[in-house]
Backbone bond lengths (Angstrom), bond angles and torsions (degrees), N, CA, C in turn:
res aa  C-N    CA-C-N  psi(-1)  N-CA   C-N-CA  omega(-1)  CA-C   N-CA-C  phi
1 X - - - 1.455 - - 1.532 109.00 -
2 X 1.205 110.78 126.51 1.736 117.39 170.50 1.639 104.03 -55.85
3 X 1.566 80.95 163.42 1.409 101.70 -175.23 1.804 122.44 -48.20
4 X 1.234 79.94 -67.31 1.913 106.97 160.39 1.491 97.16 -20.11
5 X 1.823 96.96 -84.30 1.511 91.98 -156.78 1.719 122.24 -54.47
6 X 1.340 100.99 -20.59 1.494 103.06 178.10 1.118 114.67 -71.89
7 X 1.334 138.44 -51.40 1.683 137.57 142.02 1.480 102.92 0.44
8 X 1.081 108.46 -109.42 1.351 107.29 161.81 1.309 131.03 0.35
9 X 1.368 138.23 -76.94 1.467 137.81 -161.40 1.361 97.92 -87.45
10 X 1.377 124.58 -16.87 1.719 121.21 178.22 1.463 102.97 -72.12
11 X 1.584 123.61 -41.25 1.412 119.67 -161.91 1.765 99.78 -81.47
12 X 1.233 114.55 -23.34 1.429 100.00 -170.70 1.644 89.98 -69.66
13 X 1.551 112.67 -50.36 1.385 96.38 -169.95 1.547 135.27 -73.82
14 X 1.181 94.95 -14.06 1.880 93.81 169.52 1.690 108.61 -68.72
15 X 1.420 119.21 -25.34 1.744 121.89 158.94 1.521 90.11 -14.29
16 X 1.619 109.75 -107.92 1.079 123.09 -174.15 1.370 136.24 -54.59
17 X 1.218 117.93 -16.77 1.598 119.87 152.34 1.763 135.79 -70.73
18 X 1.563 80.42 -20.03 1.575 82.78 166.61 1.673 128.68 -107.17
19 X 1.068 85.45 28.52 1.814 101.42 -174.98 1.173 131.11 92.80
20 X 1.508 117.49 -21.48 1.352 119.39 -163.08 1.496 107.68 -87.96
21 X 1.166 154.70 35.78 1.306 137.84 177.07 2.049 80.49 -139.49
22 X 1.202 124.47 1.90 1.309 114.90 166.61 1.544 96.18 -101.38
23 X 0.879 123.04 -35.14 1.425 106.65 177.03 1.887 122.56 -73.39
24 X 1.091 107.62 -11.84 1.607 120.77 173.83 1.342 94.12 -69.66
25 X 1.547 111.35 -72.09 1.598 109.17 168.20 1.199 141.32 -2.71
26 X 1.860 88.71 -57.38 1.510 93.47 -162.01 1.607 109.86 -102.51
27 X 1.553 104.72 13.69 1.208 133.10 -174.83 2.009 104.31 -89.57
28 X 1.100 87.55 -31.72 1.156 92.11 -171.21 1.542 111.31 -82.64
29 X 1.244 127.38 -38.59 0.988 147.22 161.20 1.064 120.14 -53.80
30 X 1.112 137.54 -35.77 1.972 153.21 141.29 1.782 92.80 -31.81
31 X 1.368 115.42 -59.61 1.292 94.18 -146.02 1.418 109.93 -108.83
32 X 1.344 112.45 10.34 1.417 128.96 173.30 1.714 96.42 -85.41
33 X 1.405 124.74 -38.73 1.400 115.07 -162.77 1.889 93.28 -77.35
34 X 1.483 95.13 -43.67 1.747 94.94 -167.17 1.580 111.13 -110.18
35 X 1.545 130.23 75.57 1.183 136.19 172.16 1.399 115.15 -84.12
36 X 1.840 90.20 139.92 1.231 92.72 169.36 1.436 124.04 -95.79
37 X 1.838 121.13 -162.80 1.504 104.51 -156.80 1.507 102.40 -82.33
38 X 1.037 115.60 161.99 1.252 127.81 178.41 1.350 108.86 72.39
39 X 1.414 139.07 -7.80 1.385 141.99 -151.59 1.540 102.06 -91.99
40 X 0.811 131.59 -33.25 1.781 129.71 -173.68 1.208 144.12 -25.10
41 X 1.789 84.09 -58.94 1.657 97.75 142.42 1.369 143.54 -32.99
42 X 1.558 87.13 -73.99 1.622 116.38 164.66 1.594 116.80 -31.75
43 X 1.176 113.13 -61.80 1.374 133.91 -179.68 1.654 103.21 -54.42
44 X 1.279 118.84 -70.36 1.616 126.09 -179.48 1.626 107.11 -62.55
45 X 1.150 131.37 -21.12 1.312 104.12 159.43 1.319 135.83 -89.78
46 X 1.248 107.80 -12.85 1.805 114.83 -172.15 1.560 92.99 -99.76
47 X 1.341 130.71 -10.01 1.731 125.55 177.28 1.476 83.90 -93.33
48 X 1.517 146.80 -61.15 1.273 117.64 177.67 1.411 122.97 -50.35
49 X 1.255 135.24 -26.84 1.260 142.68 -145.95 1.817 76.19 -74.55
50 X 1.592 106.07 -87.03 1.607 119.79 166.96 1.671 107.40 -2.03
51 X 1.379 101.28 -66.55 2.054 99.78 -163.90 1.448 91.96 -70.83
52 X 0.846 137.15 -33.29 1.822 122.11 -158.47 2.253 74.26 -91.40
53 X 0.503 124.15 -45.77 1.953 108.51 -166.59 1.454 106.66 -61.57
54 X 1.313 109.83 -58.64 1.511 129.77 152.81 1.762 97.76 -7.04
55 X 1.431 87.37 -90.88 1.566 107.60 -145.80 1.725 103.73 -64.13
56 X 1.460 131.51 -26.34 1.241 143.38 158.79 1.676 111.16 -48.01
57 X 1.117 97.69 -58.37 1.892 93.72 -173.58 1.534 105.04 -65.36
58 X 1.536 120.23 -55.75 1.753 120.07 172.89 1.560 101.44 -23.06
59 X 1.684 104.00 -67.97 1.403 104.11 -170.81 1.934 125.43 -61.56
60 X 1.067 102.80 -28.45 1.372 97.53 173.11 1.460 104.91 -98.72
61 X 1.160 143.59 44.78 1.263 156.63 161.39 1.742 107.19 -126.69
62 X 0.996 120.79 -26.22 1.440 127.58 164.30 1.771 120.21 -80.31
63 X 1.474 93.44 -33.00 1.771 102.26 174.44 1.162 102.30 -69.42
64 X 1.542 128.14 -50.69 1.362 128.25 -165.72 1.588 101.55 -79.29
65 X 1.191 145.84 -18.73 1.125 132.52 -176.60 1.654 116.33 -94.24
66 X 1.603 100.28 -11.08 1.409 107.85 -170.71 1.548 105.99 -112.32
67 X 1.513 111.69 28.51 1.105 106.19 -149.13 1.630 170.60 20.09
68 X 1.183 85.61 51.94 1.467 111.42 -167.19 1.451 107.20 -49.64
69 X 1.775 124.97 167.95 1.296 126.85 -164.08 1.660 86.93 -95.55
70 X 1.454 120.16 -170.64 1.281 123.32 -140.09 1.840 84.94 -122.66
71 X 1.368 114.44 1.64 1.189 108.99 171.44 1.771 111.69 -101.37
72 X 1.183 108.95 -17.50 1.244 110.27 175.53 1.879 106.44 -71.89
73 X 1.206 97.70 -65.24 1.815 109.42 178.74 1.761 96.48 -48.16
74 X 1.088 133.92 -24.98 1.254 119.98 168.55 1.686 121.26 -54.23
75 X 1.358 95.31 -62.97 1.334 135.33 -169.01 2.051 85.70 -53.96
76 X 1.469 116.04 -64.99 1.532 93.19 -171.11 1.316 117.48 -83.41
77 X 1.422 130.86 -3.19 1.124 127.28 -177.56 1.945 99.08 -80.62
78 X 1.757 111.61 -42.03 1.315 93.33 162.34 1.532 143.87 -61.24
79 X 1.569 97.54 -22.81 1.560 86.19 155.61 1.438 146.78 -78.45
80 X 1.398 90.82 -14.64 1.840 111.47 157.99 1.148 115.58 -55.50
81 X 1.291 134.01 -65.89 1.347 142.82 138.55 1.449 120.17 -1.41
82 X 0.932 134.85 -49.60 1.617 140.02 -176.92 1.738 109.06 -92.06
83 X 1.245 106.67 -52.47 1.168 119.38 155.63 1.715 137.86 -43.89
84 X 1.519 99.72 -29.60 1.401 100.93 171.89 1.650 107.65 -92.98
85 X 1.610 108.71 -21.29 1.112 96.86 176.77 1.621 125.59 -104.58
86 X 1.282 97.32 10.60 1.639 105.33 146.06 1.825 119.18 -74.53
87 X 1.013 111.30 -51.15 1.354 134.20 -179.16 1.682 103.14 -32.15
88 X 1.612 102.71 -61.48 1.543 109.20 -172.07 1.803 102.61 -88.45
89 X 1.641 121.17 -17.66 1.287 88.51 178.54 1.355 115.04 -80.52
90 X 1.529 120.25 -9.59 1.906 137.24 179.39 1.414 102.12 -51.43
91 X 1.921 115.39 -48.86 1.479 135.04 -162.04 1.119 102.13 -72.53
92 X 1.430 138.02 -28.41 1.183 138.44 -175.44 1.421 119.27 -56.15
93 X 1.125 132.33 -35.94 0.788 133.54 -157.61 1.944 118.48 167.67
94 X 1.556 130.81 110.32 1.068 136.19 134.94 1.943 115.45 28.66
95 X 1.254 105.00 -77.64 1.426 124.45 158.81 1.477 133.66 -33.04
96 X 1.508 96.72 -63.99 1.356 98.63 154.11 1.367 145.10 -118.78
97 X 1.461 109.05 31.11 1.417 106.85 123.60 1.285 135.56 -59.69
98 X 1.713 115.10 -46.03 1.230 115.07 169.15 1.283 121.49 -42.16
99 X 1.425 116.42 -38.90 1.451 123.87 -169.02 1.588 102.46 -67.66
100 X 1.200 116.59 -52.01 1.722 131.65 179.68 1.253 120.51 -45.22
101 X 1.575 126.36 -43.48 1.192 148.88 162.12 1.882 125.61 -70.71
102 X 1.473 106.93 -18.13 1.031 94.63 171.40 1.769 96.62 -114.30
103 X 1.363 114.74 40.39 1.295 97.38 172.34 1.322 120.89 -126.38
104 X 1.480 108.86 26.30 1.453 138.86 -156.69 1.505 72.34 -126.26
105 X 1.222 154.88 -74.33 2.056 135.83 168.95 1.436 97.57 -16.28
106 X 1.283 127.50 -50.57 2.104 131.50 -152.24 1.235 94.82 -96.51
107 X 1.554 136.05 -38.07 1.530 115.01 173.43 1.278 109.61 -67.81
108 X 1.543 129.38 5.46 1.666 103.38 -166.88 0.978 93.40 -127.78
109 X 1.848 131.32 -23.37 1.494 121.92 148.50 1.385 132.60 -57.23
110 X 1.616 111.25 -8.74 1.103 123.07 165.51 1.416 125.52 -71.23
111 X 1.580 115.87 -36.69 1.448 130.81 -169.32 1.767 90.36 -86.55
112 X 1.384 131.08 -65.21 1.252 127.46 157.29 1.641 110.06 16.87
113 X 1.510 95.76 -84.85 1.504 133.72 -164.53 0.873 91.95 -36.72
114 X 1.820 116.66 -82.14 1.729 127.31 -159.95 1.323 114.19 -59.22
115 X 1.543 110.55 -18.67 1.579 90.56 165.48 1.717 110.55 -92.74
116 X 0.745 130.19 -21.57 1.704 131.48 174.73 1.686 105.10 -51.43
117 X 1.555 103.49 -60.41 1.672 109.55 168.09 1.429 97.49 -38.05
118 X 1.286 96.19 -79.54 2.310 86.83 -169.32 1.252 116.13 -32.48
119 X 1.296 101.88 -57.13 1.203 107.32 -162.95 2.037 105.62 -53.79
120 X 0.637 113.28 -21.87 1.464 127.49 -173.52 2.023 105.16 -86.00
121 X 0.826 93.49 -74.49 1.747 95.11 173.86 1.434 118.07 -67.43
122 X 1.512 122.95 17.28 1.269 120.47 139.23 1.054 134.62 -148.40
123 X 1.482 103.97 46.02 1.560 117.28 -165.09 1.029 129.70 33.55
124 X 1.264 117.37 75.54 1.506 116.94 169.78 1.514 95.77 -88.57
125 X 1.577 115.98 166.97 1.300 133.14 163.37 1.073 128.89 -56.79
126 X 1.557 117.67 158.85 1.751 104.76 -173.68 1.558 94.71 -90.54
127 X 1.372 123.17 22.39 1.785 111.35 -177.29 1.632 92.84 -99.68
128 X 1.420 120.69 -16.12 1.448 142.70 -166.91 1.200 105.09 -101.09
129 X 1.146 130.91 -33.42 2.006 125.32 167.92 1.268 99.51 -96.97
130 X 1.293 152.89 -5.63 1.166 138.17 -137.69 1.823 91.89 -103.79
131 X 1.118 114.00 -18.96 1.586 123.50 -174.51 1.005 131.14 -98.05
132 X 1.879 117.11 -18.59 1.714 144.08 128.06 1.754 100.86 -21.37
133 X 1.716 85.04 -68.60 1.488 81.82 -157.94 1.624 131.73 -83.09
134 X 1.258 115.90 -3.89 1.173 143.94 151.07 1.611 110.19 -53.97
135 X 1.143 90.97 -65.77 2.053 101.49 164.07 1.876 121.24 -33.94
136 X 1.406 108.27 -63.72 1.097 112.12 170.32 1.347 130.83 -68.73
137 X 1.712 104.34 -38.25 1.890 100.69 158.24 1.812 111.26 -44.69
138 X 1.177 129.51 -35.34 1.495 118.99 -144.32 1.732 86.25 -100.64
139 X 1.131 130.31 -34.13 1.100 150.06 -179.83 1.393 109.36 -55.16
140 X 1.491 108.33 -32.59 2.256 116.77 -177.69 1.326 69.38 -90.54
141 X 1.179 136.85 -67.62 1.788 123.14 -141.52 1.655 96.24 -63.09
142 X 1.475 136.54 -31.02 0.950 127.09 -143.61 2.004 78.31 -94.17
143 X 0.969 116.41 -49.49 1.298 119.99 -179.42 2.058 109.98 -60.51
144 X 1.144 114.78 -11.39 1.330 96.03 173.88 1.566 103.69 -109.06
145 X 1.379 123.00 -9.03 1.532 112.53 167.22 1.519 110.25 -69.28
146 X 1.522 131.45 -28.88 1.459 126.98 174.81 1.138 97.95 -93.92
147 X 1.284 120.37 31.91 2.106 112.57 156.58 1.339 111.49 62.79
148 X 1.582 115.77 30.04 1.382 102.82 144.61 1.255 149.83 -90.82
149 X 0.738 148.12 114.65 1.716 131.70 -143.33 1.469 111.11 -79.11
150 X 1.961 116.00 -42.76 1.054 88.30 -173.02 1.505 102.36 -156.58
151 X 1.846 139.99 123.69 1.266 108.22 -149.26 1.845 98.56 -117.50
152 X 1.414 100.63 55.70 1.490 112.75 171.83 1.059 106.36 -85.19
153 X 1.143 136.16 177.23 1.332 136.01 -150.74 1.603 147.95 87.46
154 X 0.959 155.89 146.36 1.807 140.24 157.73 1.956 93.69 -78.72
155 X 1.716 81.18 148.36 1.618 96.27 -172.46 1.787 103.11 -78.67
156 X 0.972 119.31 -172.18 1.355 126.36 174.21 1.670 123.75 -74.07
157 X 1.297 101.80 103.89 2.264 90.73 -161.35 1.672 106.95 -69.95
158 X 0.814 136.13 139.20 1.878 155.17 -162.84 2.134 86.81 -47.91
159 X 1.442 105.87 -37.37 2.006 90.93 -152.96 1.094 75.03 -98.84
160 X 1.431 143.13 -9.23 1.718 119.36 171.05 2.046 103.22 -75.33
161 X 1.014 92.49 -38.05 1.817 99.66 178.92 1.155 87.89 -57.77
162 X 1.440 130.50 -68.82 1.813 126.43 -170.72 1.543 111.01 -19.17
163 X 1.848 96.16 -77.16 1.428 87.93 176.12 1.187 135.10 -75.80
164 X 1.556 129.31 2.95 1.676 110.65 161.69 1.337 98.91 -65.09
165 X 1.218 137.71 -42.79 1.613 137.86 -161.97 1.686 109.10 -74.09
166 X 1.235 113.87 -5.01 1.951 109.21 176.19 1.241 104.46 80.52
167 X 1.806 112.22 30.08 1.571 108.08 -172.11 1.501 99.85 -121.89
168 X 1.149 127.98 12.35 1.577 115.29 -148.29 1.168 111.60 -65.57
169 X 1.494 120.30 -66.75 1.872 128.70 139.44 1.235 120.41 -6.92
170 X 0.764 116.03 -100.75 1.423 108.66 162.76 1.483 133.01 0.07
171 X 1.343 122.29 -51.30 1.384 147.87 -121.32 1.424 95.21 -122.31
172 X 1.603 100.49 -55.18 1.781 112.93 -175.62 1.995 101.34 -69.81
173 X 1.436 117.53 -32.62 1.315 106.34 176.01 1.170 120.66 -94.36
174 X 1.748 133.81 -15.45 1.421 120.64 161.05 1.583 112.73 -56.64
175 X 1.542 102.38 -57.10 1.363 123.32 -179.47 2.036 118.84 -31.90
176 X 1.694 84.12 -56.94 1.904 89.21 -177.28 1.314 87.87 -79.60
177 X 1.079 156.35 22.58 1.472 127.41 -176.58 1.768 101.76 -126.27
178 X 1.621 105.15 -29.92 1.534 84.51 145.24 0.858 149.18 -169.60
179 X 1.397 79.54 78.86 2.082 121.18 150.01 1.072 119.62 -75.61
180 X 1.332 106.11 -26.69 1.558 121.17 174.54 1.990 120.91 -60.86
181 X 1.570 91.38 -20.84 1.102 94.92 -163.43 1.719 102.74 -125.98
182 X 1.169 130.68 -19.27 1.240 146.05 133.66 1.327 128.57 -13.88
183 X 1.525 89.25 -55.48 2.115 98.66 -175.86 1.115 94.30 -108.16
184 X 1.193 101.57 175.43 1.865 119.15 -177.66 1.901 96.42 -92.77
185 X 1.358 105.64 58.74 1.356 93.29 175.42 1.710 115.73 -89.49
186 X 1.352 132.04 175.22 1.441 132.46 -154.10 1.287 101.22 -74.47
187 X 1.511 115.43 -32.68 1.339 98.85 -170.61 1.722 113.39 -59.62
188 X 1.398 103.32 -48.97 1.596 130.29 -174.37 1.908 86.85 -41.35
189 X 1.584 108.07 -70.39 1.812 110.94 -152.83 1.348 104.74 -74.63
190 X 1.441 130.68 8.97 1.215 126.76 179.57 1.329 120.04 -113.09
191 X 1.548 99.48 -12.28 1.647 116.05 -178.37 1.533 115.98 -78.29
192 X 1.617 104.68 111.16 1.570 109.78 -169.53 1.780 110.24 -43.95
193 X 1.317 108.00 165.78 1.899 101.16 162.21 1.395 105.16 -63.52
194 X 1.289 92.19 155.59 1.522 105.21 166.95 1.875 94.21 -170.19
195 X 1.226 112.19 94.76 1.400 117.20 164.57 1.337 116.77 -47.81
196 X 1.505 145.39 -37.21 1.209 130.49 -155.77 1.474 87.71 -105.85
197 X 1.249 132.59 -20.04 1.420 132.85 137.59 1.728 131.04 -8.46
198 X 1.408 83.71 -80.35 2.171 109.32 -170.87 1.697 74.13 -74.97
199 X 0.931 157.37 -47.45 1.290 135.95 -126.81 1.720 111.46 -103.21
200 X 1.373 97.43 -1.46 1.814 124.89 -177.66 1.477 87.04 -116.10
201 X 1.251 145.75 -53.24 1.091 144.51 -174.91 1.785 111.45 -59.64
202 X 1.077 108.59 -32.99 1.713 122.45 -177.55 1.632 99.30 -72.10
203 X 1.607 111.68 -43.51 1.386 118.34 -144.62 1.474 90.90 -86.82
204 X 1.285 142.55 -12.94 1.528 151.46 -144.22 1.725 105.06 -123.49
205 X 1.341 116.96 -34.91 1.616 127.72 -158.47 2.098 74.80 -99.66
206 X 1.214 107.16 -47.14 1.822 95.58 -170.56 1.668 108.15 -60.87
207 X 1.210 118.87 -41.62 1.403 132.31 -157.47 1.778 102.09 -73.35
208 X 1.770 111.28 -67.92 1.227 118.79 165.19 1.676 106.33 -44.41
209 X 1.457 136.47 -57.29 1.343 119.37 173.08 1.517 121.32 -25.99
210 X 1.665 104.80 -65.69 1.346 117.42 163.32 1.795 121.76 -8.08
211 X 1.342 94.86 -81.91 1.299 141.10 -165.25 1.785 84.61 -45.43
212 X 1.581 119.61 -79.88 1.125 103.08 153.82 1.597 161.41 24.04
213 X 1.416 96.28 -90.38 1.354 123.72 171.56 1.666 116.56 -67.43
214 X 1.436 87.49 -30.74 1.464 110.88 178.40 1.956 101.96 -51.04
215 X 1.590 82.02 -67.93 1.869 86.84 -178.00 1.437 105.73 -63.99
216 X 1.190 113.04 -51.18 2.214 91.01 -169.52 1.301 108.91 -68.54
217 X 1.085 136.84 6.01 1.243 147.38 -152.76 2.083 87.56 -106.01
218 X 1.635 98.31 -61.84 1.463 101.53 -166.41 1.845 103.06 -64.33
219 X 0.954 121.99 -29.82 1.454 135.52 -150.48 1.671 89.08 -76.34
220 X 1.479 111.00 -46.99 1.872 117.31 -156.19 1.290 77.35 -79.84
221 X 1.586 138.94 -71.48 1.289 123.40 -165.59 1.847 117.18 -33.89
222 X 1.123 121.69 -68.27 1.046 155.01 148.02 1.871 90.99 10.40
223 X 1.243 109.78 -66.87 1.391 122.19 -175.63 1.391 133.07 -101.61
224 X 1.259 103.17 -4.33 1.590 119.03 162.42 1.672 115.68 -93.84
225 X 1.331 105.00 -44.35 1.373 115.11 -172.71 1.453 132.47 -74.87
């Protein structure tokens, strides 16, 4: 592994070797037992934010050690990627966290939807939509007991978060570069072997993951601590 990339995979891991991602932990746990008013929210999204960042780096630290193919290490280093830049657009500001948290109500009225559409353009039964829509009634009620008023709208897309955060650039070329390697796209299934190839390709998707985790990692501290 180049220099670079070792930079990289050393700083994510001294995170947790030097105490500080146990103390976020145990930060979290402070303020889950003793919340203040209105805080609940607050609290349950930045401790998920943590377990899904958490649980992403373990896993792409297990791909790369178990040698995983170079489409997998894609695949988690891009969710690091999205993830870190949720992380810092949450930190930004009060506001939009709120916004972040109520847009997990709009991804699931969204999934709702696309099956109602199906369900519609191929006739399914009304004993077969009737449980969609039952779904989404309980789903507004469940959304107006946590004080949302109203979850119309499209949610917030990840490269619009990029650029409130000064990442957009950034964001659009980690992002397309690997997606590229993520999906079974032509370039990926057409590209002869070349071991010393995948094996720079493995060492680059683990490191940038890193790099990653690194930022949502600094951002949640940042706001827990």
């Amino acid at each position: 592994m180049s220099p670079e990339f070792s930079r990289l995979v050393e700083g994510a891991a001294e995170i947790a070797a030097s105490g500080r991602w146990a103390a976020v932990k145990e930060r979290i746990r402070h303020l889950t037992a003793n919340p203040e008013v209105d805080n609940d929210w607050w609290i349950t999204l930045f401790a998920s934010l943590c377990f899904h960042t958490c649980s992403e780096y373990r896993l792409l630290k297990r791909a790369h050690r178990e040698n995983g193919g170079a489409p997998l290490l894609a695949w988690r280093a891009r969710n690091l990627l999205e993830l870190s830049v949720w992380s810092m657009y949450c930190a930004k500001s009060r506001q939009y966290a709120r916004r972040f948290y109520e847009d997990a109500g709009r991804d699931e009225l969204g999934l709702y939807s696309a099956f109602t559409t199906w369900g519609v353009v191929t006739a399914q039964s009304a004993d077969w939509l009737q449980p969609i829509a039952n779904a989404k009634q309980d789903l507004s009620q469940r959304a107006a007991a946590a004080g949302i008023d109203s979850l119309d709208g499209v949610y917030k897309r990840v490269h619009e978060a990029a650029k409130e955060c000064g990442l957009g650039d950034h964001f659009s070329l980690y992002f397309t570069m690997l997606s590229k390697f993520a999906h079974p796209t032509a370039m990926h299934i057409l590209a002869p072997p070349d071991e010393a190839r995948d094996a720079l390709q493995k060492d680059c998707f683990f490191s940038q993951g890193c790099l990653f985790f690194t930022g949502a990692f600094v951002a949640l501290e940042g706001q827990l601590i």
